[in-house]
TIVO-178697 format. One record per residue (C-alpha): residue in three letters; x, y, z. Coordinates in pm, whole numbers. Example, Ala and Ser with C-alpha at 12.3 -4.5 7.8 and 13.67 -1.06 7.14 Angstrom:
<type ALA; xx 1230; yy -450; zz 780>
<type SER; xx 1367; yy -106; zz 714>
END
This chain:
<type UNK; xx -6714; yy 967; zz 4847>
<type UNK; xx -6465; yy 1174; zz 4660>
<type UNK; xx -6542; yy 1243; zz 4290>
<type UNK; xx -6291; yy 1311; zz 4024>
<type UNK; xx -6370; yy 1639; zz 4034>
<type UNK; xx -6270; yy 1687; zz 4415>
<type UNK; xx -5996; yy 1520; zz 4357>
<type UNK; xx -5888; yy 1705; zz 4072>
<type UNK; xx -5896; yy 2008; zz 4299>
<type UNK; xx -5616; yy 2100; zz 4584>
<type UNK; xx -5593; yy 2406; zz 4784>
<type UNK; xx -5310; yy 2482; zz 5078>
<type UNK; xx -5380; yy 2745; zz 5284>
<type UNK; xx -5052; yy 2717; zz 5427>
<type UNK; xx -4671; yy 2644; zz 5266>
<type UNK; xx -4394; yy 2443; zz 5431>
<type UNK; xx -4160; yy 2684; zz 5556>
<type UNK; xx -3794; yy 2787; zz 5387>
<type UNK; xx -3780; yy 2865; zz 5047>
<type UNK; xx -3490; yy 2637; zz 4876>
<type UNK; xx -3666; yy 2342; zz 4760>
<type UNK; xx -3482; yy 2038; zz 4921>
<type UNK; xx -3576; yy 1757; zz 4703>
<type UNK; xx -3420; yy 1697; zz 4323>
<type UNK; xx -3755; yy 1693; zz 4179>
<type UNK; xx -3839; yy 2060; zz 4358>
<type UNK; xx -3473; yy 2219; zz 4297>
<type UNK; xx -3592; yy 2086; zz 3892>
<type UNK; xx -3932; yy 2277; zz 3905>
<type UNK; xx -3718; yy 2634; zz 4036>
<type UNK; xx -3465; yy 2577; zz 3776>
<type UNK; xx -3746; yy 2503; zz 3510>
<type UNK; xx -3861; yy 2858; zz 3561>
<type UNK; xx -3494; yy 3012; zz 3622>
<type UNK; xx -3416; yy 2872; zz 3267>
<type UNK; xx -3655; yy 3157; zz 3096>
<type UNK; xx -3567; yy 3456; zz 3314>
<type UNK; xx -3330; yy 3746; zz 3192>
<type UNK; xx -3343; yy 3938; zz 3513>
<type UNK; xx -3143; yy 3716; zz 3828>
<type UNK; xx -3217; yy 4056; zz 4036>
<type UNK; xx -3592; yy 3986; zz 3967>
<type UNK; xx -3550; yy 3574; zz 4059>
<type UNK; xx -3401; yy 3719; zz 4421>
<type UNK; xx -3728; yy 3984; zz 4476>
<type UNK; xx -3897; yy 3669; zz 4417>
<type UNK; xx -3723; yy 3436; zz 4655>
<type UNK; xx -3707; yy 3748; zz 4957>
<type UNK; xx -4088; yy 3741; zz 4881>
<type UNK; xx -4172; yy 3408; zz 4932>
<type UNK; xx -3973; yy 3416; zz 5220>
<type UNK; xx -4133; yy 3653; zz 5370>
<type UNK; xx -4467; yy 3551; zz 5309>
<type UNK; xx -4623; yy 3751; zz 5050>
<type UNK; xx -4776; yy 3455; zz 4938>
<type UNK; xx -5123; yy 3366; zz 5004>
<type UNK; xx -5310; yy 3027; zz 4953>
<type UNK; xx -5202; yy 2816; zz 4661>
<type UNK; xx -5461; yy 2644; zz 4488>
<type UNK; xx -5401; yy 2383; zz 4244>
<type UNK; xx -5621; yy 2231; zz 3923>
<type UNK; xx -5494; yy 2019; zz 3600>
<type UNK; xx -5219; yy 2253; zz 3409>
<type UNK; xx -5240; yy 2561; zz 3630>
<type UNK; xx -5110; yy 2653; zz 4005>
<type UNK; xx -5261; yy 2994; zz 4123>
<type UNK; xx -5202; yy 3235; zz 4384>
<type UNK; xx -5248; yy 3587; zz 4501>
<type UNK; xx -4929; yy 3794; zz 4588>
<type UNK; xx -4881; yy 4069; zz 4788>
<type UNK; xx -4660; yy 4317; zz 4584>
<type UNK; xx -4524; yy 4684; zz 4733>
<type UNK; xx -4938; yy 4805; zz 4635>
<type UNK; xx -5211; yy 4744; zz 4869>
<type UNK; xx -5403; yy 4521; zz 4621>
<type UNK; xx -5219; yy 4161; zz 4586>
<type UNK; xx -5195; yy 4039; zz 4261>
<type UNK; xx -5342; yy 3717; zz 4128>
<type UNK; xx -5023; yy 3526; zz 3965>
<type UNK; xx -5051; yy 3166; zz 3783>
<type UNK; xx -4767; yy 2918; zz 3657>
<type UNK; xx -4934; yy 2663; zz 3368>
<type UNK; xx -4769; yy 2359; zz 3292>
<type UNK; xx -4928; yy 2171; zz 2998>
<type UNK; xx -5158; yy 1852; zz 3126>
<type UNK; xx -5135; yy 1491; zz 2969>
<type UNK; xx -5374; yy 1371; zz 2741>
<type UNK; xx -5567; yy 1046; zz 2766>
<type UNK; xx -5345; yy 823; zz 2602>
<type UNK; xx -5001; yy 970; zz 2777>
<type UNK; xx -5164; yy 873; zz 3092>
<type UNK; xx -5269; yy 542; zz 2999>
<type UNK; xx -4851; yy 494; zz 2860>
<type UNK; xx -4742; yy 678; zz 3210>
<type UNK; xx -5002; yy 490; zz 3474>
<type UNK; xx -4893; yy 102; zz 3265>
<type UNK; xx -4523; yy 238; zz 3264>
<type UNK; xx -4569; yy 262; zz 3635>
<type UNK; xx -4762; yy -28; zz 3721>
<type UNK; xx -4505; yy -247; zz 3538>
<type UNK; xx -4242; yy -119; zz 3748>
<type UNK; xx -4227; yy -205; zz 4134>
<type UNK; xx -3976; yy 39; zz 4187>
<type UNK; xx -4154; yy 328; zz 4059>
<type UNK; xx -4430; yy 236; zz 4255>
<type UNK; xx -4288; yy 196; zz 4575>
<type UNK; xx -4110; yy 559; zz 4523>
<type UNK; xx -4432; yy 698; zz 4466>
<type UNK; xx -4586; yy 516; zz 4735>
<type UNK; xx -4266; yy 703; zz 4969>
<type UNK; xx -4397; yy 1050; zz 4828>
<type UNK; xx -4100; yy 1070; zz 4584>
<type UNK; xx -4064; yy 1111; zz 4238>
<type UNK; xx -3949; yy 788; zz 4059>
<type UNK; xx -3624; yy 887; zz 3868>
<type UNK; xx -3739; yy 669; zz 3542>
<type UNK; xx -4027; yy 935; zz 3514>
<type UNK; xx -3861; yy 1263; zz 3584>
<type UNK; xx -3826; yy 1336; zz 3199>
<type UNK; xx -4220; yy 1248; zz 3200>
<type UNK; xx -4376; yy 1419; zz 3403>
<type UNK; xx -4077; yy 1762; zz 3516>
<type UNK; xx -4169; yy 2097; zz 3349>
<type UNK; xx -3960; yy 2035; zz 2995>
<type UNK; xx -3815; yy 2337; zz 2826>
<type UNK; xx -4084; yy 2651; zz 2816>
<type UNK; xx -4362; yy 2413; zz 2940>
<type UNK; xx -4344; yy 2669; zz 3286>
<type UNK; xx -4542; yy 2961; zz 3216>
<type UNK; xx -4625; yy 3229; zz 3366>
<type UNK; xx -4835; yy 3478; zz 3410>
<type UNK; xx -4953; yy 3806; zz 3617>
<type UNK; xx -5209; yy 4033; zz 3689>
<type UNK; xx -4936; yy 4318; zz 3762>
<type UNK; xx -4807; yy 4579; zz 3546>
<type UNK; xx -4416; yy 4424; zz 3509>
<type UNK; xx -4531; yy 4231; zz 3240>
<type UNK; xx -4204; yy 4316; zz 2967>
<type UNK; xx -3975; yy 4064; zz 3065>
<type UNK; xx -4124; yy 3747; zz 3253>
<type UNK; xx -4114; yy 3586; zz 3525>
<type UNK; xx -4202; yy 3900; zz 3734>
<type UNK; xx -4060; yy 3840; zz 4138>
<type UNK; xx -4464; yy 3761; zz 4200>
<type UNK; xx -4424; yy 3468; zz 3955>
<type UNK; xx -4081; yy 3437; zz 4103>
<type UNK; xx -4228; yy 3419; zz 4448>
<type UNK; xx -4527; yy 3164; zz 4326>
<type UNK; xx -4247; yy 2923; zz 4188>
<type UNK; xx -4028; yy 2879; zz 4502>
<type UNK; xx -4323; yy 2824; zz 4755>
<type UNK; xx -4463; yy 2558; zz 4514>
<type UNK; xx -4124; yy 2404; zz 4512>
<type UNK; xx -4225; yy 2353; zz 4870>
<type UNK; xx -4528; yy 2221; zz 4819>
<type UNK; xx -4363; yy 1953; zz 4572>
<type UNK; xx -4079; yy 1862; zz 4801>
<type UNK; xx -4337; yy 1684; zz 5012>
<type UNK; xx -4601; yy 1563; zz 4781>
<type UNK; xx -4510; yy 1433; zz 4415>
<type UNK; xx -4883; yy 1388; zz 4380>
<type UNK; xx -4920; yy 1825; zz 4350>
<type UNK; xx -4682; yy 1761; zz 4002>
<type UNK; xx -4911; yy 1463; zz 3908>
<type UNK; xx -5211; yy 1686; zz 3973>
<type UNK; xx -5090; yy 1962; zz 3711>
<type UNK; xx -5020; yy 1714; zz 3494>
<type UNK; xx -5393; yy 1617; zz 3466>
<type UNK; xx -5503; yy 1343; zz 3759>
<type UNK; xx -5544; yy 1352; zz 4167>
<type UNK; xx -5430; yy 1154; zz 4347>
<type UNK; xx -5711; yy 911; zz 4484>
<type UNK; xx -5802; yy 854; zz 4130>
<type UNK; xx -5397; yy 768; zz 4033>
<type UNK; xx -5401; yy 550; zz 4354>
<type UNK; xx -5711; yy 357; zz 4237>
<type UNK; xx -5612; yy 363; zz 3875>
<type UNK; xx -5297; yy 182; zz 3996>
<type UNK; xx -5436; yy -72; zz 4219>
<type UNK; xx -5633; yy -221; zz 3908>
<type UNK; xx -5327; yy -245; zz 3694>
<type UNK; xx -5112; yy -342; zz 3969>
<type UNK; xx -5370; yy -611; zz 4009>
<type UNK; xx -5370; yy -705; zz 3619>
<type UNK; xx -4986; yy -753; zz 3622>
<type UNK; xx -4994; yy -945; zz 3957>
<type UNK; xx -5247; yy -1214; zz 3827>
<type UNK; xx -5066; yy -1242; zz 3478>
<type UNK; xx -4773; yy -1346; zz 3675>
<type UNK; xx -4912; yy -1609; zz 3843>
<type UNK; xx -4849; yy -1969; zz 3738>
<type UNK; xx -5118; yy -2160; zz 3577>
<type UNK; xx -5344; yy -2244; zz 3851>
<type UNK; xx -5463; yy -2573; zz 3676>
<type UNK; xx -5261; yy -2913; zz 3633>
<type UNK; xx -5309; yy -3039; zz 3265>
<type UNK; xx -5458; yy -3406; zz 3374>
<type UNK; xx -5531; yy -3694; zz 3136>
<type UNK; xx -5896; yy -3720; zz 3039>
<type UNK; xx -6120; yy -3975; zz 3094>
<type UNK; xx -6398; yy -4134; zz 2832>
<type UNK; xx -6736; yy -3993; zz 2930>
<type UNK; xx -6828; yy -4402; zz 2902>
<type UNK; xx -6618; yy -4513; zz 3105>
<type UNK; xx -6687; yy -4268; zz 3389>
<type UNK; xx -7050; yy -4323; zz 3363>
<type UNK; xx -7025; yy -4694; zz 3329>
<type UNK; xx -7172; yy -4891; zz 3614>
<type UNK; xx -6947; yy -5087; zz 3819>
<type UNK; xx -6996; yy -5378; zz 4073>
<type UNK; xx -6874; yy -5313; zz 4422>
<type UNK; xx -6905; yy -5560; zz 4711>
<type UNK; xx -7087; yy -5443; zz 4995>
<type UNK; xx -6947; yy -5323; zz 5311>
<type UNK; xx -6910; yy -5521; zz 5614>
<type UNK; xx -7182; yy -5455; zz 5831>
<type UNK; xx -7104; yy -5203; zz 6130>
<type UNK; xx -6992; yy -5303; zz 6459>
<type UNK; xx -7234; yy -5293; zz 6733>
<type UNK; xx -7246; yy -5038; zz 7001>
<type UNK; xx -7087; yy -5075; zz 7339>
<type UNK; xx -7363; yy -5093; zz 7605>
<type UNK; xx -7174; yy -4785; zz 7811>
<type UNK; xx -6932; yy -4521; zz 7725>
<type UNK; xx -6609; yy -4670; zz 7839>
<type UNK; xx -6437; yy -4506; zz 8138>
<type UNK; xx -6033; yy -4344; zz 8139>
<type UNK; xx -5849; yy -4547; zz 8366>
<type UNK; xx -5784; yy -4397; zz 8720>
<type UNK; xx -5430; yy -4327; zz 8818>
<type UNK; xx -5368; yy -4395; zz 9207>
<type UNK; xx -5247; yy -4105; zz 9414>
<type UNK; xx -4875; yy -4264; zz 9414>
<type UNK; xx -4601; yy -3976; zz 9356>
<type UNK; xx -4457; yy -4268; zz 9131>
<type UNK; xx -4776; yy -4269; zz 8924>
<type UNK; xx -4757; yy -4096; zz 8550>
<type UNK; xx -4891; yy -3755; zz 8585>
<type UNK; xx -5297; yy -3816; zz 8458>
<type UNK; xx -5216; yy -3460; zz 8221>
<type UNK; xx -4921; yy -3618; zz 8067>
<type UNK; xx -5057; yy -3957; zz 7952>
<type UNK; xx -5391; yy -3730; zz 7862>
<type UNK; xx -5165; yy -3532; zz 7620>
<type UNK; xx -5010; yy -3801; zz 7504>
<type UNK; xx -5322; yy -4002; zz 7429>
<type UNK; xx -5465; yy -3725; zz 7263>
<type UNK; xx -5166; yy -3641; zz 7065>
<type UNK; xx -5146; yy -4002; zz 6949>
<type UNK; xx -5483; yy -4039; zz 6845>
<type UNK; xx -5463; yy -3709; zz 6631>
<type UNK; xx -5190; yy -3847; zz 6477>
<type UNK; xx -5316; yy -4195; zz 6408>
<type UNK; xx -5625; yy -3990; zz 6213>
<type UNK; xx -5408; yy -3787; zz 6026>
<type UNK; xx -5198; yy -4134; zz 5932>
<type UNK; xx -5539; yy -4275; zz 5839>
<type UNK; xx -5657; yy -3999; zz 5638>
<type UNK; xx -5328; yy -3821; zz 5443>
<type UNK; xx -5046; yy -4127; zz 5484>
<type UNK; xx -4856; yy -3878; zz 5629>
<type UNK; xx -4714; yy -3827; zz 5998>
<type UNK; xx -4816; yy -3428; zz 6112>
<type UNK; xx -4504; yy -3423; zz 6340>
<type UNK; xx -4258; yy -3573; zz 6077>
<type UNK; xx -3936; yy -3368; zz 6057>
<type UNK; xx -3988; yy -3108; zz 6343>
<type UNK; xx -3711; yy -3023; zz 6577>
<type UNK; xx -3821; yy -3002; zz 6940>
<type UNK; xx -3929; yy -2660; zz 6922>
<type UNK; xx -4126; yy -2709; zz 6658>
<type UNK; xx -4291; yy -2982; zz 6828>
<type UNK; xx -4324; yy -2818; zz 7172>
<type UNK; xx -4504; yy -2557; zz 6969>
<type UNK; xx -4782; yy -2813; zz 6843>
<type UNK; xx -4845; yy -2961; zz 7161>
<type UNK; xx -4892; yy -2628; zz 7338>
<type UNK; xx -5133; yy -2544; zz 7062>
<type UNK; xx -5388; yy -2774; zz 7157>
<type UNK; xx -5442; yy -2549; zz 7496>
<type UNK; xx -5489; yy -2186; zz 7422>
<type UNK; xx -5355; yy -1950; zz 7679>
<type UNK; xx -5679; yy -1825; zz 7756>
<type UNK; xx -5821; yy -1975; zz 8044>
<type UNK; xx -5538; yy -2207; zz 8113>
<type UNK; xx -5543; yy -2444; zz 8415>
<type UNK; xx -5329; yy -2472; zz 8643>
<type UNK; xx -5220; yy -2806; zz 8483>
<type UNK; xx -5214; yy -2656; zz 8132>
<type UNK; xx -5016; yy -2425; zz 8258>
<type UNK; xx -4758; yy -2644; zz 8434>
<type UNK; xx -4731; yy -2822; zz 8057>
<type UNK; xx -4653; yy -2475; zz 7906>
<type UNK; xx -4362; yy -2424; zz 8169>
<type UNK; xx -4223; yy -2753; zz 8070>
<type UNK; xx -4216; yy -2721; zz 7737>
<type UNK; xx -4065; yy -2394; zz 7761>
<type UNK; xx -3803; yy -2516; zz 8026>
<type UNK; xx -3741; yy -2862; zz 7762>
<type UNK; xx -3629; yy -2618; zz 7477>
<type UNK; xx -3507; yy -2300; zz 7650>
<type UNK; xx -3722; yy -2059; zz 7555>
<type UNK; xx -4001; yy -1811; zz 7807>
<type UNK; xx -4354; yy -1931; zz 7835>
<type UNK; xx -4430; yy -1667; zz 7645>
<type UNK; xx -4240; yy -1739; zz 7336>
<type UNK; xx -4401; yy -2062; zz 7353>
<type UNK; xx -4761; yy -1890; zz 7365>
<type UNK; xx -4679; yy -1689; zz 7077>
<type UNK; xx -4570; yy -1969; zz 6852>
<type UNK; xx -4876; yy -2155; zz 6957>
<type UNK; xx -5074; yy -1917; zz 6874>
<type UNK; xx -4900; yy -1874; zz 6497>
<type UNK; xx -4943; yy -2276; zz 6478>
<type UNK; xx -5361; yy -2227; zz 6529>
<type UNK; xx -5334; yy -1980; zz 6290>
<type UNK; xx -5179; yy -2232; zz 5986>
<type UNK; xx -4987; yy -2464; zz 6164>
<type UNK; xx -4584; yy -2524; zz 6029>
<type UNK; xx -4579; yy -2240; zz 5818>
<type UNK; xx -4729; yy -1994; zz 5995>
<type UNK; xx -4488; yy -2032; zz 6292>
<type UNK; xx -4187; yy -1952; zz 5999>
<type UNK; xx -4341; yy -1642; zz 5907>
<type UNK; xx -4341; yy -1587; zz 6266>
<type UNK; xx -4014; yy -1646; zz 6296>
<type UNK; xx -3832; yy -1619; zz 6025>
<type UNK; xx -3828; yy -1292; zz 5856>
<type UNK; xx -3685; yy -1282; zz 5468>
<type UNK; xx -3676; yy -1066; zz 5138>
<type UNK; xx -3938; yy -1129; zz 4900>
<type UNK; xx -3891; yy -1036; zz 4544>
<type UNK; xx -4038; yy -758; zz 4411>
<type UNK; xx -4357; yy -810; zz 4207>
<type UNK; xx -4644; yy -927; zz 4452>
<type UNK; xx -4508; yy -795; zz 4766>
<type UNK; xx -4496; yy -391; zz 4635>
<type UNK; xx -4835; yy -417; zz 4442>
<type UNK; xx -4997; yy -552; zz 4814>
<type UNK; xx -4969; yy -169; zz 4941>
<type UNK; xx -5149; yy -25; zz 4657>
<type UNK; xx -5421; yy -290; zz 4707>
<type UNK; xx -5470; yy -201; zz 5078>
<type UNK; xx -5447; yy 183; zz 5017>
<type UNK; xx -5726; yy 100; zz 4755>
<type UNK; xx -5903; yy -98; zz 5008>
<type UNK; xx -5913; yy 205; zz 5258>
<type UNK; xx -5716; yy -8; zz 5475>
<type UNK; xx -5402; yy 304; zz 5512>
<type UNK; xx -5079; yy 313; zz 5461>
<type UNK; xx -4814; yy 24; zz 5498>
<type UNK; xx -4447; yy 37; zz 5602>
<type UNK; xx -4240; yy -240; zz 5446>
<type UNK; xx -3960; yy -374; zz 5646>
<type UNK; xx -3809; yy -725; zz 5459>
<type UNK; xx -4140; yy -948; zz 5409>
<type UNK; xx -4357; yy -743; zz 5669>
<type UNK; xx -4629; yy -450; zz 5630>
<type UNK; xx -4700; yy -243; zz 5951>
<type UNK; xx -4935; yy 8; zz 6028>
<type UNK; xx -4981; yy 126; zz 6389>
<type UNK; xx -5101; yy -182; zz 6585>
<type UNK; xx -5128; yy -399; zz 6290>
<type UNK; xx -4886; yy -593; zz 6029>
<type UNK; xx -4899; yy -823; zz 5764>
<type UNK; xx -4594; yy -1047; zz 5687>
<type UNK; xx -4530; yy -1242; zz 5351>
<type UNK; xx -4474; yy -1602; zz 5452>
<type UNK; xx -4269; yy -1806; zz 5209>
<type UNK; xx -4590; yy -2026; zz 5077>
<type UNK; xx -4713; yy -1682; zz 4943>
<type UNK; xx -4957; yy -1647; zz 5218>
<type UNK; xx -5079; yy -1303; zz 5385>
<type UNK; xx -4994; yy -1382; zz 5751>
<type UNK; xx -5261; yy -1063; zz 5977>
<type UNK; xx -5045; yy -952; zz 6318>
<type UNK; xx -5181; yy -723; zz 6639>
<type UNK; xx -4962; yy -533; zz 6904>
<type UNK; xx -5113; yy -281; zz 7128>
<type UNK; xx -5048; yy 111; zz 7034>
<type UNK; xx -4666; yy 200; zz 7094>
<type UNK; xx -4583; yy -167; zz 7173>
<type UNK; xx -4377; yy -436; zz 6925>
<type UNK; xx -4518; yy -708; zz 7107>
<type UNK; xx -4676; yy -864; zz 6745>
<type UNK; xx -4933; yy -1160; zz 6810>
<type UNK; xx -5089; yy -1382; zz 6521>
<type UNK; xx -5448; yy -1340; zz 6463>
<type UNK; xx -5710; yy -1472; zz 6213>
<type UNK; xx -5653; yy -1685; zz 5907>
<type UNK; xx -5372; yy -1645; zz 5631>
<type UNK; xx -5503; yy -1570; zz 5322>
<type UNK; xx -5324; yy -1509; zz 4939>
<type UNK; xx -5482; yy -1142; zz 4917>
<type UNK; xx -5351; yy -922; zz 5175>
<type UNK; xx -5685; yy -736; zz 5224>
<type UNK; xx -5893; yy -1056; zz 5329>
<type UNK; xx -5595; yy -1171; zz 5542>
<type UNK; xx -5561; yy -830; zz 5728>
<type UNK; xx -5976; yy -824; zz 5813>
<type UNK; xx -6065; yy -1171; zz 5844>
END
């Protein structure tokens, strides 16, 4: 488990190469530092050491980045740049400032510094110190300072988190910090959960009532009845087709009885091809069952696989499910960018957003349009997503269930 402490602790042994920072956060850092020097010629010793690698291991703690420097002398020279850390309360303003802001979040997420914070958190004017164990201490920075400056530049280029660190907090700490607020916001955007229904008298629900009785049962058939046998006539219905159909009717009669509603209501043909081939996984098909998948692919134009694929998204939450399959969209923000703090939190990785989808490796999460977390599989180097498990509204229990 990583402490505060640890994580309030970096060390790289070694620097990205090049010494112009390449970001617009790093190239602010250099010219934080370039603002208090008198002596360009000293800023160029600087830069020609970095470059050539006169700088050892950087090690980084809250307000202070520290090195040692290998000058013209044998003896390197331990150098430091401070930058003043936040306080309690400007983190709690910064961390709710971020939360608040899906943007910001995602930027950080992307290892980049969100532009609404660069006054924040960028060295301001004279917050860049810095300091030297060498002798050329009259007019600072000295070109081991100099040298310090551009290879952290490097450092921040890739990893906004190394400024964030100075500034006070590490990273798994910021990351869990943000989850929880994240969280906060999501839930106080959520509608009210619960309908505001008329009451009823405590009397009158606990009043007895008089009921007639119900009809007694019908007896039980002396023998389990028997399916009718279909003659071997080429003429004769095929026995899987009127099976199907019997079955399908019967599921629909219950679902009549119980809901007043017709399951199959409103679907085109694909849609309804879909259904059907759901009630036969692919797994351990017959050669019937298959012969029914190759018709209903053949009936709607699409591959037998296609059609496996949607059956399997119908198993997994029937009408619905098959449109996050297939219909890919653009969720607001809100919801949808606080889900990859919450999995990151969950020590579930990183997520790559793409429309209303999260993918990592071999597996993906997609946003369906009912605000359900819809869990995906492919094999390793393969886009060949299949549905799996259950859809769920948090994106954690969807992706392990």
């Amino acid at each position: 488990m990583i402490t505060a402490r640890d994580d309030r602790r970096r060390t790289f042994e070694t620097v990205p190469a090049g010494v112009e920072a390449v970001s617009w956060w790093g190239r602010a850092w250099v010219s934080a530092l370039e603002a208090v020097s008198r002596d360009p010629a000293r800023l160029d010793r600087g830069r020609t050491y970095a470059a050539e690698g006169h700088v050892d291991s950087v090690t980084i703690t809250p307000g202070r980045i520290v090195a040692y420097v290998r000058g013209s002398r044998p003896r390197p020279y331990r150098t430091e740049l401070s930058l003043p850390a936040f306080a309690d309360a400007e983190w709690r303003d910064l961390l709710e400032e971020v939360a608040a802001d899906p943007t910001a979040l995602a930027a950080l997420l992307e290892r980049e510094v969100p532009q609404s914070l660069a006054e924040t958190i960028l060295p301001g004017a004279g917050e860049l110190v810095p300091r030297c164990s060498c002798p050329d201490i009259a007019r600072p920075p000295c070109k081991h300072a100099a040298a310090l400056c551009y290879r952290a530049a490097r450092l921040l280029d890739g990893d906004p988190f190394v400024l964030l660190l100075l500034r006070g907090r590490g990273e798994r700490e910021l990351l869990d910090e943000l989850a929880r607020r994240s969280a906060a916001h999501a839930a106080r955007e959520q509608p009210d959960a619960a309908p505001d229904f008329p009451g009823v008298a405590a009397r009158t629900a606990l009043a007895r009532t008089g009921l007639p009785l119900l009809p007694a049962p019908l007896s039980a058939p002396a023998s389990v009845g028997l399916p009718p046998a279909y003659p071997a006539d080429p003429a004769a219905p095929d026995p899987l087709a009127l099976d199907q159909l019997a079955t399908d009717a019967a599921a629909r009669a219950l679902a009549l009885l119980t809901t007043a509603e017709d399951p199959i209501g409103g679907l085109t043909l694909w849609q309804d091809a879909v259904r059907l081939a759901s009630a036969h996984p692919t797994a351990g098909l017959t050669g019937a069952a298959r012969g029914l998948y190759r018709d209903l692919a053949r009936a709607t134009g699409r591959s037998t696989t296609d059609l496996a694929r949607g059956a399997a998204a119908w198993r997994q939450g029937g009408l619905r499910a098959l449109a996050a399959l297939e219909e890919p969209w653009d969720p607001p923000a809100g919801p949808f960018d606080r889900a990859r703090p919450v999995l990151l939190a969950a020590s579930q990785g990183s997520f790559r957003p793409d429309r209303n989808r999260l993918t990592a490796r071999t597996r993906q999460l997609r946003l369906g349009r009912d605000a359900l977390w819809y869990a995906y599989e492919s094999r390793p180097d393969d886009e060949d997503w299949w549905p799996t498990g259950r859809p769920s509204p948090d994106p954690v229990t969807a992706l392990l269930r």
